[in-house]
DSSP file (Angstrom, degrees, kcal/mol; ACC not computed):
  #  RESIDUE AA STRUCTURE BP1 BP2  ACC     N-H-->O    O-->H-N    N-H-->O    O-->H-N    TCO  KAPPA ALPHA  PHI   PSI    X-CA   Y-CA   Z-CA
    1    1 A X              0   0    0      0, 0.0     2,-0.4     0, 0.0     0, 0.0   0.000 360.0 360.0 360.0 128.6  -42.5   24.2  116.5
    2    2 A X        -     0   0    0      1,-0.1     3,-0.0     3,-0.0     0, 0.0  -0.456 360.0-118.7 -26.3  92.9  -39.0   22.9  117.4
    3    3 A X        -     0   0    0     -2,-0.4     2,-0.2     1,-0.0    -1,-0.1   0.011  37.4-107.8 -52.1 170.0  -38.6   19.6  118.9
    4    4 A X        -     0   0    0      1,-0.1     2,-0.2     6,-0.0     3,-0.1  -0.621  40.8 -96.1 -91.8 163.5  -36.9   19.6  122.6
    5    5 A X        -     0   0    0      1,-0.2    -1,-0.1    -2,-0.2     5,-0.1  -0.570  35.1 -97.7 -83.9 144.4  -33.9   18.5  122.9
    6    6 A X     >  -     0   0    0     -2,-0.2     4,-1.6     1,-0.1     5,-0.2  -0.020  40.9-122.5 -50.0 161.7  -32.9   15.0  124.0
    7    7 A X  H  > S+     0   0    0      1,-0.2     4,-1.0     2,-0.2     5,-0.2   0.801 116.4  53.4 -77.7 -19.9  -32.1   15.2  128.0
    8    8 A X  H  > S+     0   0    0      1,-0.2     4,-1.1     2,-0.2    -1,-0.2   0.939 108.3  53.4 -70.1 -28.3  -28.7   14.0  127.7
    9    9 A X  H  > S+     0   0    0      2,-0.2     4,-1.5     3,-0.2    -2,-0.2   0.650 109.6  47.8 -86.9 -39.4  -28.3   17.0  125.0
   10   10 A X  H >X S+     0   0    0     -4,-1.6     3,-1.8     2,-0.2     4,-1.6   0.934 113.8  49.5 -97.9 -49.7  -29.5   19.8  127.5
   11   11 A X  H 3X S+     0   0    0     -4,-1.0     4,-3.0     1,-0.3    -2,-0.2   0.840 110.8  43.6 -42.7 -35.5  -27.3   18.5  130.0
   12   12 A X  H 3X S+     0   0    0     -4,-1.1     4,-1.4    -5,-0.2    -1,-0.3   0.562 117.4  49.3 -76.4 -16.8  -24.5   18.4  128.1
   13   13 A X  H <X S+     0   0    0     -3,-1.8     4,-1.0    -4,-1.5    -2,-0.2   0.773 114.8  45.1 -71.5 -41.0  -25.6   22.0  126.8
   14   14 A X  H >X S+     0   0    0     -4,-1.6     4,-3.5     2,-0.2     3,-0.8   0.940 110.7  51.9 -81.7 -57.2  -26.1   23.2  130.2
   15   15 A X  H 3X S+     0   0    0     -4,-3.0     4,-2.3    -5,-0.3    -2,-0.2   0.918 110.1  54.3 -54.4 -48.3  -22.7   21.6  131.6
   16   16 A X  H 3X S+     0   0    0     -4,-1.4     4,-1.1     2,-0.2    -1,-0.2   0.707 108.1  46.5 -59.3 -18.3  -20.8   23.4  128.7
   17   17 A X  H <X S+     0   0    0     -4,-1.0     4,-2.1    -3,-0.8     3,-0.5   0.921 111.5  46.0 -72.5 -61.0  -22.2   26.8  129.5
   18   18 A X  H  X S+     0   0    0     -4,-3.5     4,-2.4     1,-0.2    -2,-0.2   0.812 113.2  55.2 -67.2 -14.8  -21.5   26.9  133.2
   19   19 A X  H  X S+     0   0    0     -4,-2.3     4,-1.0    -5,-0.2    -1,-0.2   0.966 112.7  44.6 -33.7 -63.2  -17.9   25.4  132.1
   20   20 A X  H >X S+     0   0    0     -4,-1.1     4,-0.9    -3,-0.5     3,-0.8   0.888 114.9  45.6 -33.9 -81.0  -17.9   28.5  130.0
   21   21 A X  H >X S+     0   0    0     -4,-2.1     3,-4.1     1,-0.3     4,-2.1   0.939 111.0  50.2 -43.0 -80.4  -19.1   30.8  132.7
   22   22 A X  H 3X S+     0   0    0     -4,-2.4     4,-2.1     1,-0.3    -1,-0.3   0.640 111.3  51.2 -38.1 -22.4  -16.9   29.6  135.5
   23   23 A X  H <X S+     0   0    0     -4,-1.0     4,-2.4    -3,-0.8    -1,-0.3   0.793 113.6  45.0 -78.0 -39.1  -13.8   30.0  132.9
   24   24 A X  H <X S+     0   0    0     -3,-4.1     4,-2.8    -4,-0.9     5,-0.5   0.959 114.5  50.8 -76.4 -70.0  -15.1   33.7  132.3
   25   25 A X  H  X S+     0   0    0     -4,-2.1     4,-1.6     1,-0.2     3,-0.3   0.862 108.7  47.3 -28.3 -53.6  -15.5   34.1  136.0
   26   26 A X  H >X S+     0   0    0     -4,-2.1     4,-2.2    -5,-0.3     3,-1.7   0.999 110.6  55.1 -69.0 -57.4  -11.9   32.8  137.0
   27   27 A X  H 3X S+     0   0    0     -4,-2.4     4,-1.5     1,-0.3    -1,-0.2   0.816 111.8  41.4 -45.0 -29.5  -10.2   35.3  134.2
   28   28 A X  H 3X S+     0   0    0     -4,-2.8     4,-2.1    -3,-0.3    -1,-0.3   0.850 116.5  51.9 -79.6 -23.7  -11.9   38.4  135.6
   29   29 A X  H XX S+     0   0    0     -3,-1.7     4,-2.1    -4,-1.6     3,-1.0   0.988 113.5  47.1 -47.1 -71.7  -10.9   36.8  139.2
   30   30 A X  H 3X S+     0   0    0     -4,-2.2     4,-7.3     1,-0.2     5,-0.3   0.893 111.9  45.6 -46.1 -68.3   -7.7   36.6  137.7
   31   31 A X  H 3X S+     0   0    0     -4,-1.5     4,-0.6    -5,-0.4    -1,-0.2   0.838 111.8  55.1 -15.4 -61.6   -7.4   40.4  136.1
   32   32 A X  H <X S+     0   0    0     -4,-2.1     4,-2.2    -3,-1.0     5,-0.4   0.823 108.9  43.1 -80.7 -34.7   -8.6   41.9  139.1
   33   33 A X  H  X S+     0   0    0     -4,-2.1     4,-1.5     1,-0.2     5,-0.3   0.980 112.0  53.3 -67.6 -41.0   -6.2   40.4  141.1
   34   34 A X  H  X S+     0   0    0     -4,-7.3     4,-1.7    -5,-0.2    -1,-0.2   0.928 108.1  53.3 -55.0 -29.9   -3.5   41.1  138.8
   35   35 A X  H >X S+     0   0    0     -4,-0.6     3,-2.9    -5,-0.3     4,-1.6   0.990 103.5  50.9 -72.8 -61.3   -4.4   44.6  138.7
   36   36 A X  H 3X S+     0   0    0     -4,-2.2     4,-2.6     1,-0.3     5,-0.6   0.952 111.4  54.5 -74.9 -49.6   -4.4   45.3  142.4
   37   37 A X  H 3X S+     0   0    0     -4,-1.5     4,-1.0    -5,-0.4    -1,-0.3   0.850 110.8  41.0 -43.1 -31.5   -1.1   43.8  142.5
   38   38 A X  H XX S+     0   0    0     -3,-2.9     3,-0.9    -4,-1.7     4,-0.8   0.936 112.7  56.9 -80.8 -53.1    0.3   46.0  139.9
   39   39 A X  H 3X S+     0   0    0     -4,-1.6     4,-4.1     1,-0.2    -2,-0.2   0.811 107.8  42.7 -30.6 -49.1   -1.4   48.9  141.2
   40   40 A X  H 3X S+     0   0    0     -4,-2.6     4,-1.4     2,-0.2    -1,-0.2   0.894 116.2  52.2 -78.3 -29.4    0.2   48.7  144.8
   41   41 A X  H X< S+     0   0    0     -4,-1.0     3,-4.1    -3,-0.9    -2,-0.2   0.919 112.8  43.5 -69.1 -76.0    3.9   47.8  143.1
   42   42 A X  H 3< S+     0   0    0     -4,-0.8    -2,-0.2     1,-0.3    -1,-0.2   0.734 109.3  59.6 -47.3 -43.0    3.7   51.2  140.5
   43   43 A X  H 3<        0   0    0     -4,-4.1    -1,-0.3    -5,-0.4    -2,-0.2   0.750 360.0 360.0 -76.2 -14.6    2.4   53.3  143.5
   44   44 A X    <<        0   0    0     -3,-4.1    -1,-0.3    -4,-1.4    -2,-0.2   0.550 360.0 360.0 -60.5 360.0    5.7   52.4  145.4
C-alpha cells in the first residue's frame, strides 16, 4: 500500500488543481465571450 501524503502536500496538491481548474474555467469564459462578440460583428 502507498503511504498518504503529508497534509501540507495534499493541500498544496489540491490548491494547484483548483488553480488549474479556475484557469481552464476563465479561458473557456474567455472563448465564449469572444465568440459571441465576433458572431454579432460578422452578422452585421
Amino acid at each position: 500500500m502507498s503511504p498518504r501524503p503529508a497534509p501540507a502536500d495534499d493541500i498544496a496538491a489540491r490548491r494547484k488543481r483548483a488553480v488549474r481548474t479556475a484557469l481552464i474555467a476563465g479561458a473557456i469564459a474567455v472563448l465564449v465571450y469572444v465568440a459571441f462578440l465576433l458572431s454579432g460583428v460578422l452578422a452585421s
